[in-house]
C-alpha positions, 0 to 999 in steps of 0.5 A: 264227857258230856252224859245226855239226860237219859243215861247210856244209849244201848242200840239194837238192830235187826236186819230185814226178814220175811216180816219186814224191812229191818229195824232199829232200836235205842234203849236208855238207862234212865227208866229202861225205856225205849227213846227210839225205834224205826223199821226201814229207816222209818220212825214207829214210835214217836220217841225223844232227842238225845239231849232230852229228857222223857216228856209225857211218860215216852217210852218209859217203863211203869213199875210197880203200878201204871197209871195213878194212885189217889192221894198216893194212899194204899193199905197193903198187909195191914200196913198204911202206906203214903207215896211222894205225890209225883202228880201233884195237880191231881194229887196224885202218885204216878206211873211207880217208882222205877222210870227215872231209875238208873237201870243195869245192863245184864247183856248186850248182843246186836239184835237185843238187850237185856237190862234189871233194876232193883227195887228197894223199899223207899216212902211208900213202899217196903217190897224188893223187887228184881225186874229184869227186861228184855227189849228184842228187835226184829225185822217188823218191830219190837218185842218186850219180855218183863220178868218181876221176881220178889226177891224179898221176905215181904209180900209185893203189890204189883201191877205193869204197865208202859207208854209207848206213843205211836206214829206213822210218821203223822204233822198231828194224831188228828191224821191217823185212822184208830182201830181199839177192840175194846168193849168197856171204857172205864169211867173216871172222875175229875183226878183220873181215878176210876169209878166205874166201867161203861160199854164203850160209848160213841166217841170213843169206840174205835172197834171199826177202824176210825180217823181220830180227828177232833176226838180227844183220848185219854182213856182206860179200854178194857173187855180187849178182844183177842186175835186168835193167837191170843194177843189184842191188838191196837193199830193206827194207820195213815196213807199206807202205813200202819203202827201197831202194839199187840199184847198178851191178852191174859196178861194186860187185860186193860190200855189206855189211849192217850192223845196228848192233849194236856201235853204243853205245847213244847211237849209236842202236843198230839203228836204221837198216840200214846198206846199203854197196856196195863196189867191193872187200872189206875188206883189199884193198889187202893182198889185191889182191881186185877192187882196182883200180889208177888209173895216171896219167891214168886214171878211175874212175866209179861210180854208185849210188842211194836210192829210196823208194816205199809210203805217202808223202805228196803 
């Protein structure tokens, strides 16, 4: 039996609605990530194959930190901690500990799945924490629900974040018309580590809705302007199609917006706009910026989402 590098396939599906055509979904057990989603049949992540493996963080699950951490260093409860340097050309500590995790099915029923992980303490890391995560397909797209409760006698740092990368069905992102409601970049020095915000400057303020061209993203966003039901919004459209990842505003208060342009070739660069809400920035384990800290016994719960709308068949 041949086992493909992401694990066991869960796939869900939804039948069309009032919001839309149907859609697909299929959710690996290497990261709890998502490998693939359409909506009529038509692609709105730009996902992976089967006998590949996650490249550039597609799809994948960001626990308990997005983003970066300088020198893998951070001081948590008087304790000194080094994490292994998974960014080694920046010396860096990237995106947590649970993306290539072998995660657990906990339900499994046609239009939804439910998957947990534990995480343990390991280099860098002394907290136990049960994640559990709900992927719900629906007739436009797809709903994500995160529960992170410390089921440990220790305090946690914790912050969320995933890496979704969007299409519309485009050859390059050079294509797509942006739409980011954010009025703050966060300023970073040569290692992507923050040091500063700045009102959004020209080149990268997609308020008004903007061909991306030439402009080359890889951005931190936050000061996100909410829709009236609370949730910002980040869209990208081409022709009559349009892609877009929503979030709770309270919860993930900052996104960064990726082209893809330090992708390899082979990696299928800027192909897709990577799109990442993030409840916290890069470094904020060493920061302590919108970090939040699980005491035992507490809860974190987080929800995001993908929907697509435009020309997609019935």
């Amino acid at each position: 039996m041949t086992i493909p590098p992401s694990g066991e396939q869960w796939t869900i599906s939804a039948p069309a609605d009032e919001r839309g055509p149907g859609a697909v979904a299929i959710i690996t057990q290497v990261g709890g990530g998502i490998r693939v989603l359409k909506v009529g049949g038509e692609p709105v992540l730009h996902g992976y194959p089967l006998q590949s493996k996650a490249d550039g963080g597609r799809g994948q699950l960001l626990m308990p930190w997005p983003n970066r951490i300088r020198d893998g260093k951070y001081t948590f409860d008087g304790v000194d901690q080094q994490l292994a340097l998974t960014e080694p050309s920046r010396g860096n500590a990237s995106h947590g500990l649970v993306r290539w995790a072998l995660w657990t099915l906990e339900e499994l029923a046609d239009t939804s799945v439910t998957l947990s992980y534990l995480l343990l303490p390991q280099q860098g890391w002394d907290a136990c924490l049960r994640i559990k995560v709900r992927y719900t397909v629906i007739g436009n797209g797809l709903e994500v629900a995160t529960k992170v409760t410390n089921v440990g006698t220790a305090k946690a740092p914790f912050a969320y974040g995933a890496h979704p990368y969007l299409t519309t069905g485009e050859t390059t992102v050079d294509e797509v018309t942006l739409t980011v409601p954010a009025g703050r970049t966060i300023d970073v020095d040569d290692r992507l580590i923050p040091i500063g915000t700045s009102a959004v400057a020209e080149d990268a303020d997609f308020r008004a809705a903007r061909r991306i061209g030439s402009t080359v993203l890889d951005t931190a966003f936050t000061d996100l302007e909410p829709g009236d039901d609370g949730r910002w919004r980040v869209s990208i459209e081409r022709d009559d199609r349009r892609t877009t990842i929503w979030a709770d505003a309270g919860t993930f208060s900052y996104l960064q917006v990726f082209t893809g342009d330090s992708l390899s070739p082979e990696r299928k660069r800027r192909s897709g706009v990577a799109v990442e809400p993030m409840s916290a920035p890069a470094n904020a384990f060493a920061s302590g910026e919108s970090l939040t800290v699980l005491q035992p016994g507490d809860v974190w719960s987080g929800t995001w989402g993908i929907s697509a709308s435009g020309r997609m068949p019935a």
